[in-house]
N, C-alpha and C positions, 0 to 999 in steps of 0.2 A: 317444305311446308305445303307443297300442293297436295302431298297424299293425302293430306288431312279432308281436302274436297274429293277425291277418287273415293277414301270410303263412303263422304258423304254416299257420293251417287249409287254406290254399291247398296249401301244400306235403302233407299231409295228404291233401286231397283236390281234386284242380286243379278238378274241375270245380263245386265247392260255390258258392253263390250267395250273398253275404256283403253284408245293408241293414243299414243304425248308427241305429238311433235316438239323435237327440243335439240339443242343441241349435241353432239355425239357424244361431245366428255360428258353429259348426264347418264350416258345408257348404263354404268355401272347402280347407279341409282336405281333405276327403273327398273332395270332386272329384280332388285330385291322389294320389288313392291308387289305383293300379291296381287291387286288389284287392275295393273298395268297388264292387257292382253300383249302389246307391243311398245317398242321404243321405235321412233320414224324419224330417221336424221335429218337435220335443219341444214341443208348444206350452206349454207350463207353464214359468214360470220359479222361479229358485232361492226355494225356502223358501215357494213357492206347493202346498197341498196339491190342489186340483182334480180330486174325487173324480169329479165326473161328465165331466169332461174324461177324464182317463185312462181311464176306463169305453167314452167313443164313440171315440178312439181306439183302445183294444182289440178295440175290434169291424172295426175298420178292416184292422187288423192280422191278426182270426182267416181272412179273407175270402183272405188271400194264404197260408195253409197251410203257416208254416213248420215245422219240425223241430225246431228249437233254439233256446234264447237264452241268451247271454251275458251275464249284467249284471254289468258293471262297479264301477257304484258300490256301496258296503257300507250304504247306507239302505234302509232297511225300505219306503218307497213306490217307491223305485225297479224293485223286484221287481213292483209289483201290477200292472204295464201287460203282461207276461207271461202272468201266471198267469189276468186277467181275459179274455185273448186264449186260453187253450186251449193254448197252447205246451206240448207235448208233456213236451221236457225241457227244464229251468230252470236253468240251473249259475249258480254263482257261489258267492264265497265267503259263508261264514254271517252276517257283518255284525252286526243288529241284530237276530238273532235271528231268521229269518226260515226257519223251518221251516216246509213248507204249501206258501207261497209258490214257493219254490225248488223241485226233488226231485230236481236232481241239488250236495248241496249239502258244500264242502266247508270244513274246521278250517283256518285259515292258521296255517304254523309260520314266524314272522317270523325265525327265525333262519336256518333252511333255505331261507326265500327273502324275503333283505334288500330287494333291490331291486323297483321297480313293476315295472316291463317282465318279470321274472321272474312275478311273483304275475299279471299280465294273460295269460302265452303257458302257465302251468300248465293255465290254463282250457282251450285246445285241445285239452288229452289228456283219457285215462282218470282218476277222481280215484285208483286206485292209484298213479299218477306222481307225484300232487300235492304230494308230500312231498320231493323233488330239485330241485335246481335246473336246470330246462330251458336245454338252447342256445337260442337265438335267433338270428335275424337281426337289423338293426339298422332303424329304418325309414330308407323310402326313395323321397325323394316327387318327384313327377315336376314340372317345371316348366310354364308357357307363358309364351310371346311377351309381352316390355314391351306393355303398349298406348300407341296413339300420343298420349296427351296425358303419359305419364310419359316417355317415349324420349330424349326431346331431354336429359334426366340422361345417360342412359346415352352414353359415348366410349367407344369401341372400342380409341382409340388410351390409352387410361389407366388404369392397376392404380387399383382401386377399394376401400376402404377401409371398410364398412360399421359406422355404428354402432348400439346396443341399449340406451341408458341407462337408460331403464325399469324398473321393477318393480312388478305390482300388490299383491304381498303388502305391500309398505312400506317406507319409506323407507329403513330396515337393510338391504336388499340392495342397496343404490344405490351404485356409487364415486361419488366424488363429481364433479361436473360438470366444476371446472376441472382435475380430474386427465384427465377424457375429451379436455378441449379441448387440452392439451397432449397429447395423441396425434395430434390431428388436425395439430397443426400439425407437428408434427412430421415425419407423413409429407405434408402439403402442401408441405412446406419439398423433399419429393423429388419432387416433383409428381404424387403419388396424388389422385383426388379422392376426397371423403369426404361420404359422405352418412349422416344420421342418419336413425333409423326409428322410430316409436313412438305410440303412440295420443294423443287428445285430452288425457288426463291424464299426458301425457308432454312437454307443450310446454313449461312453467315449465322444466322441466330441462334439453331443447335450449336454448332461449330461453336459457339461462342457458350452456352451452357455444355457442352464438354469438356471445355478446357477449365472448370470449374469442381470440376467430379473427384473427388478423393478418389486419390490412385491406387486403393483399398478394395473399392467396390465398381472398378472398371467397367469389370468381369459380365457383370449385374446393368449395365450401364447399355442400353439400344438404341443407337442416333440409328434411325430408318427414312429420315428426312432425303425428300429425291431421291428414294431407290424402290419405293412401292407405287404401285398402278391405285388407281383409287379404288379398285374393287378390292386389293389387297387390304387397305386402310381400310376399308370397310368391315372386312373379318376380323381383321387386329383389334379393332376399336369394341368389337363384340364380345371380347377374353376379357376384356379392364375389369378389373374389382372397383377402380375409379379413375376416369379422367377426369385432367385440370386443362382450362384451355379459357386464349380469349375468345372475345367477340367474333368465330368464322364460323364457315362452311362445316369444318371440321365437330366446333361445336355441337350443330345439328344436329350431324349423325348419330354421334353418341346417344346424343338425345333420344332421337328414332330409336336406336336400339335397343333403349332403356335402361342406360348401365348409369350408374353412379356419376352424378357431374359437378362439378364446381366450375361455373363460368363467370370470367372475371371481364369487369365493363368496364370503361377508360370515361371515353370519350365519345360514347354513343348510347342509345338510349334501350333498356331492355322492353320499353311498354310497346314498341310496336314489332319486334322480331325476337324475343323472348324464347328460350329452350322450351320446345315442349313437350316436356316429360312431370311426372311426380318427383321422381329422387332427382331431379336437378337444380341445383341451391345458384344461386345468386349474389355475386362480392361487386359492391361499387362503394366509392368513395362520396361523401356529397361535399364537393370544391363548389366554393364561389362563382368559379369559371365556366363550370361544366354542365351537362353535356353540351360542348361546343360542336359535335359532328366534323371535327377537321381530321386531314389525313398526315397531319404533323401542330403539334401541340403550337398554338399561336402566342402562348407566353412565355413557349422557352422553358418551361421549369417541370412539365410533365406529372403533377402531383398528383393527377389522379389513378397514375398510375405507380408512379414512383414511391407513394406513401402509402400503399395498398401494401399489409403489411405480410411476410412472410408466417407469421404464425398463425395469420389468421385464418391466412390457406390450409394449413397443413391442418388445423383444429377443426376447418369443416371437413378435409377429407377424413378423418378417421369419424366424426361423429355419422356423416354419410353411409360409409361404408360399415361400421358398426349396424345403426338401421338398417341397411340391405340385410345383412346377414342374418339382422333378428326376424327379419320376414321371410326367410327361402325355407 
């Protein structure tokens, strides 16, 4: 969602020179964002404080004379790789209290700007602006070429069906498997092929919608869960005639890409991290319970996802992807 701010500033100013300091697993991302002259790896990781690391970094950084920083995240050390670099001006919102640190720093009014992508593209302006809700763009992430040991997936001659079971937040955003695997089979029964996509701790869940697969349409059948790099999920996700997925990461991208999306909400909320794309449709349940934000359903019974019904999926992928097709 931060590209949606890099256009901002582009649009702003085309000729600004726009490096992300962020973590390394991002650089696949940032490679496909036109906007990003560079990706700058974070060597530190989550909940590592590494005062003398971000210190020789900073000096890394003062050496390249920027003008600005943006920081994104609302932690108090997030700020210090900035300020120890000499960065002119500091923006970001005030977080954890981070006066000093920042000095161009501003109050977030959550109500006046609900959504992330909203509060990420406020940062591109003046903080006089900061109090409206900004238009945006939507991001918009550029693909490349299958490589050739993933290709032989890829048919030219067949609408492809991309699945997203995944969640890292936990298991409450998850449909449940044998509801995915009856999607698959279902559009295998039209002779889509269907390939699933999803990290190392994503396999028990495929594993578990393949062992659901008419032994009919196997053939047609692509568990790719933990065996792709994220830049390869990145290409794949670019082929779909439609993905179905929940609430992740995964989701996004698609979205980024622009490809047909059906995203399915549990247990969390789509008004503040929402797909954002035009062709990306929206399934949630309204339970009494929900959205609870848990990383495991606190009643035991899972119905906002459990009762989230199989046909309902399958009737917006086709109505989706039918509308794609009547616009290309």
């Amino acid at each position: 969602m931060a590209q949606a701010l890099f256009r901002a500033l582009k649009d702003d100013n085309p000729n600004v020179v726009i490096d992300v300091l962020a973590m390394d697993w991002t650089r696949p991302l940032l490679e496909r964002m036109p906007e990003v002259n560079k990706a700058v790896t974070m060597p530190i990781t989550h909940g590592t404080f590494g005062w003398k690391i971000r210190k020789q970094l900073a000096r890394e950084l003062a050496n390249q004379a920027y003008d600005q920083a943006i920081v994104l995240p609302n932690s108090w050390k997030s700020a210090l790789i900035p300020w120890f670099a000499g960065i002119p001006v500091r923006t970001g919102w005030r977080g954890e209290m981070r006066y000093g640190l920042l000095n161009d720093i501003r109050t977030l009014d959550k109500a006046a700007l609900p959504m992330m992508v909203q509060r990420f593209v406020s940062l591109a302006y003046p903080a006089s602006q900061s109090h409206a809700a900004p238009s945006y763009q939507a991001p918009l992430m550029q693909a490349e070429p299958i490589k050739a040991d993933i290709n032989p997936v890829i048919k030219p001659d067949q609408k492809r069906l991309i699945l997203c079971p995944g969640a890292e937040f936990g298991p409450a955003k998850q449909w449940p498997p044998e509801h995915y695997a009856a999607v698959a089979n279902h559009f295998l029964d039209d002779g889509w092929q269907i390939v699933v996509l999803g990290s190392k701790a994503d396999q028990t869940t495929a594993h578990e919608i393949a062992k659901h697969i008419s032994a009919s349409h196997l053939e047609q059948f692509y568990d790719l869960s933990g065996q792709t790099k994220l830049e390869d999920a990145i290409d794949l996700l670019s082929t779909a005639d439609c993905v179905a997925s929940n609430d992740s990461g995964l989701m996004h991208i698609a979205a980024a890409l622009q490809r047909p999306l059906v995203a399915l909400y549990g247990p969390t909320s789509p008004s503040f991290t929402p797909p954002l794309a035009n062709n990306a449709r929206l399934l949630q349940l309204d339970v009494d319970c929900g959205p609870c934000f848990q990383r495991t359903c606190p009643e035991g019974h899972h119905r906002c996802m459990q009762e989230l019904t199989v046909n309902r999926v399958t009737d917006l992928i086709r109505l989706i992807t039918d509308e794609h097709n009547k616009t290309r």
